[in-house]
N, C-alpha and C positions, 0 to 999 in steps of 0.2 A: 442395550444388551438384552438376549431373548432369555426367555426363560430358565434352559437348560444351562446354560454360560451362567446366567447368577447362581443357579443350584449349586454346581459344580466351583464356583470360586467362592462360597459359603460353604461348602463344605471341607474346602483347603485351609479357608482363615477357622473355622472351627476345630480343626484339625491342628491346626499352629496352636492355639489356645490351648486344650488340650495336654499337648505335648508340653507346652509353656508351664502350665500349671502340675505338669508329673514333674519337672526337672524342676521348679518351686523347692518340692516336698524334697529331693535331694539336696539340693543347697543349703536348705533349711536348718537339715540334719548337720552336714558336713560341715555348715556355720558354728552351729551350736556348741558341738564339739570341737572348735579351734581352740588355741591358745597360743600365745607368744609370750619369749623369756627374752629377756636383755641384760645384760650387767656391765655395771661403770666399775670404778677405783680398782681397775685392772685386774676386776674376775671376780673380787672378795665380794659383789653387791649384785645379788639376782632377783629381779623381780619377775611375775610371770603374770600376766593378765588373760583374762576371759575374753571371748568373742564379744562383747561390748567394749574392751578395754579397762574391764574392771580387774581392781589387781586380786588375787589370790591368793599368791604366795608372796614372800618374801625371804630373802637368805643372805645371810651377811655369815662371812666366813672368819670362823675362828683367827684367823692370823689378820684380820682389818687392820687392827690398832698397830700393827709392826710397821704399817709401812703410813697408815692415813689416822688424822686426828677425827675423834669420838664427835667434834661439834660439827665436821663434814658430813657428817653420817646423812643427814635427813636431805642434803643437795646430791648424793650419788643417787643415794632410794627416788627420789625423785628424777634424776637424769636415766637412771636404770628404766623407770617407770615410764614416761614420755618415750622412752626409744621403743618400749616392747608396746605402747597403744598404738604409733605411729606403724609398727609392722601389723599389726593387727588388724589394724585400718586397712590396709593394701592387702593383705590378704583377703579381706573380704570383699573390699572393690576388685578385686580378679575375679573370685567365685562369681560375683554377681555378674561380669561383662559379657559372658553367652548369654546370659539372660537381656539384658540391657540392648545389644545387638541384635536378637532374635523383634524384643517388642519394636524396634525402630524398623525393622523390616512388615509389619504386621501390617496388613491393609485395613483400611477404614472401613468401617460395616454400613457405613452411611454411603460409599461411594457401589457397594452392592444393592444394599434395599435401603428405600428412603426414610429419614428419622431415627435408623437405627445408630446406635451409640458407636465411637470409634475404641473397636478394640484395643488399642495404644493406651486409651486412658483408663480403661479394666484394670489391664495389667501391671500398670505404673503405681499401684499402689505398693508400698517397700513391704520389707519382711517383717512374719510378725516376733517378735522379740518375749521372750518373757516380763512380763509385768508383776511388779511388786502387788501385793496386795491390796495397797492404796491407791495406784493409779486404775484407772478407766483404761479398760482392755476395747480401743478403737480397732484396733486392727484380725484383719483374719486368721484364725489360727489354720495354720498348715500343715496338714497329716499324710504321710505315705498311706497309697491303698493296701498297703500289705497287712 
C-alpha cells in the first residue's frame, strides 16, 4: 500500500473512532437516564429499576390484600423486579448495538501501519458506569463535548 492509501485509510479509521467515541457520550447519557417498571399480582406490585437494574422504586397498591395474601408479597416484588431488570437489560443491549456493529466493522490499524494496535480492542472497552465510592473506578469516564 503507498503512501497516500495508508494516509487516507488512517484517516477514515480515525474518523470512525472519533465518531465511535461522540455516539459513546450519547449512549452514555441516554443509558444513564433509563429506567424500567414491571408489575406482577395483576397491577397491585410495581417495581421500577435503574439502568444497572437496581430497583428504585417500589409500589404495592392499596387494594393488594383484596385479592393476594400479605406472605406473597416478597415473591411478586421479586417477580415484579426480575421482569423490570430483564427489560432493562434489553434496552441497553439495543442502545449499545450501533455501537457494537460500528466496532466490528472498524479496521485494524495494524493492517495500516505496522505494530499499531487494533482499533476493535480500543473500543471494546464497555461503558463506564457509576461507581460506589468503595470500588476502584477502572473504567473511562465519558463526557459529551458540549
Amino acid at each position: 500500500m503507498d503512501n497516500d492509501a495508508a494516509r487516507h485509510e488512517l484517516i477514515d479509521a480515525l474518523a470512525l473512532v472519533q465518531e465511535q467515541f461522540a455516539d459513546l457520550a450519547v449512549v452514555e447519557q441516554e443509558r444513564a437516564t433509563s429506567s424500567s417498571s414491571a408489575t406482577s399480582a395483576g397491577g397491585t406490585v410495581t417495581v421500577t429499576v435503574d439502568c444497572d437494574g437496581v430497583v428504585i422504586h417500589t409500589q404495592v397498591s392499596e387494594n393488594y390484600l383484596d385479592d393476594h395474601d400479605l406472605a406473597d408479597l416478597g415473591q411478586h416484588i421479586t417477580d415484579a423486579a426480575q421482569a423490570a431488570a430483564r427489560d432493562i437489560e434489553q434496552k441497553v443491549a439495543e442502545l449499545l448495538a450501533p455501537l457494537a456493529r460500528r466496532r466490528e466493522q472498524m479496521p485494524s490499524l495494524s493492517d495500516i501501519v505496522e505494530g499499531a494496535p487494533d482499533i476493535r480492542e480500543l473500543l471494546s472497552t464497555r461503558l463506564a458506569v457509576p461507581q460506589r465510592s468503595d470500588e476502584p473506578d477502572d473504567f473511562p469516564t465519558v463526557r459529551s463535548p458540549r
